[in-house]
N, C-alpha and C positions, 0 to 999 in steps of 0.2 A: 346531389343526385338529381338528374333528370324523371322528372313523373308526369305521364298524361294528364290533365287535364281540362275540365270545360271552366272557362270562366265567362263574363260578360263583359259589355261596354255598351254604351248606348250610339245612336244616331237619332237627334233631336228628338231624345227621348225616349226613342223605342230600343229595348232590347237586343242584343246582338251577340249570339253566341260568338266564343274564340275555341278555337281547336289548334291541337299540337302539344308539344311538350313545354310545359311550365321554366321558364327559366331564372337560376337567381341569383342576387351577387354573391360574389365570391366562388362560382362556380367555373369553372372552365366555357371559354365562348365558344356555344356550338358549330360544327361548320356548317355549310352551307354551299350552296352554288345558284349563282342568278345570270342574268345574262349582260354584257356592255350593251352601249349603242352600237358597236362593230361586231353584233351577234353574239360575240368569244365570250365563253364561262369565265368566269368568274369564282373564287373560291376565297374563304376567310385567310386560307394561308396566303394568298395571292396581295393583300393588302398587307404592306410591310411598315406601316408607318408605327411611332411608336404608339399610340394614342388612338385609338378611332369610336369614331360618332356614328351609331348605328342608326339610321332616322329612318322608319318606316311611314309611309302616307299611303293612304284609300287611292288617290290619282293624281296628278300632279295637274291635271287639267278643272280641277277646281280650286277654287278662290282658297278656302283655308289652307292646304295642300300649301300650292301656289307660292302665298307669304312663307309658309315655313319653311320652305326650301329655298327661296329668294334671301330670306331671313342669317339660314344657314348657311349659303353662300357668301354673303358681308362678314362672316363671323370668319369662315372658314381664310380668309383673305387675309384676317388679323393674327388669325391663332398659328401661322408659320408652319415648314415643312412639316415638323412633325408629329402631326396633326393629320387626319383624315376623315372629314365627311362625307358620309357613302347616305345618300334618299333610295330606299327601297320602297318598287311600287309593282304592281298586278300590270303597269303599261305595259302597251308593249317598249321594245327597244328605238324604234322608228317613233314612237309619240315621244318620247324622253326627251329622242337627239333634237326634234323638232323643238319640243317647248325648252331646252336650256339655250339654243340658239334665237328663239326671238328673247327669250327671256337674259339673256346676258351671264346664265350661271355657266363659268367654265372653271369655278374652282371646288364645286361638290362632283364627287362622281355619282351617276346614277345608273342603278341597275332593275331590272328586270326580274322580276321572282314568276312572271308568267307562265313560263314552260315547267318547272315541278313544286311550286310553292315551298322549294327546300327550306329558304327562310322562313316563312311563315308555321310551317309544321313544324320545324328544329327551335322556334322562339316561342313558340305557341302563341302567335298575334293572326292566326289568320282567322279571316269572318269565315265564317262556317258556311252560313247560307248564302253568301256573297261573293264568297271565293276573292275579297279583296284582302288587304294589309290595314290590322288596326294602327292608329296613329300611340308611333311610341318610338321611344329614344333609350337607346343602349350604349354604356361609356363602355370602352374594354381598354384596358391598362394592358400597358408593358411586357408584362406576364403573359398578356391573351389570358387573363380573368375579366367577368362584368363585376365593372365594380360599380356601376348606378343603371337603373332601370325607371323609366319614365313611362309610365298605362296611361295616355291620357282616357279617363273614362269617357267622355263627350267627345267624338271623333270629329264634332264642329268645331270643337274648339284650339286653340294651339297649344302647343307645352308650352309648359315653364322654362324659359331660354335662360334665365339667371340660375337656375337649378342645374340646368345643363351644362352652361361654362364652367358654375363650380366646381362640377363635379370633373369636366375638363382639367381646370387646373390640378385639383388632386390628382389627379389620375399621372400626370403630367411631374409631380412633386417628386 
């Protein structure tokens, strides 16, 4: 079951309320709706792969961001069709397409939670007072269950990418 929740996370330290609905494994992945680089919503059911990597980041126009999506990109090249990593971010759509074209990512898709922060209120990772996406990774299985959830507390910091493939593979099994 889905419950409101306040939780925290820091940014270099300081406290950072999250709002939205608490989410957890083994629950059903909530839907959602974000936007493409080509405007067009976007929906959880819209993403058919069997596997998918929910990577939410603060901005893709900063440096931690940046590598993890960069990061997630190389991975995503490895881990085969059926597989799908999706960077959810507060950009808009036009900064996205921008920074995956100088940046070389054409094998993550990235979407837009700017226009109703569906993502962020339905995963409860959005900063409250920020109105940005805490940095966090969501596996969802075959089923469309989550079957790993990654809080990074410190939004400076990256996840754990070896926690993440693992959890890939299982998911994947």
């Amino acid at each position: 079951m889905i419950t409101a929740t306040t939780r925290t996370v820091t940014m270099h330290g300081k406290a950072l309320e999250l709002t939205g609905n608490e989410v957890h494994v083994g629950q059903a992945a909530p839907d959602f709706t974000a936007v493409d680089t080509a405007l067009k919503p976007v929906r959880l059911a819209d993403l058919s792969e069997r596997v998918l990597v929910l990577s939410a980041v603060p901005s893709l126009d900063t440096s931690v961001c940046s590598l993890e999506t960069k990061r997630f990109n190389d991975e995503a090249q490895k881990l085969g069709p059926d597989v799908k990593i999706v960077t959810l971010s507060m950009d808009l759509p036009f900064a996205q397409k921008r920074w995956c074209g100088a940046e070389g990512a054409h094998n993550v898709v990235t979407l837009s939670d700017h226009r109703d922060a569906s993502f962020g209120m339905n995963y409860g990772v959005l900063i409250k007072d920020l109105r940005l996406l805490a940095r966090c990774v969501f596996v969802v299985g075959p089923d469309r269950k989550v079957s790993y959830i990654q809080l990074v507390e410190e939004i400076s910091k990256e996840p754990d990418y070896a926690a993440v493939l693992a959890a890939v593979a299982k998911a994947r099994a």
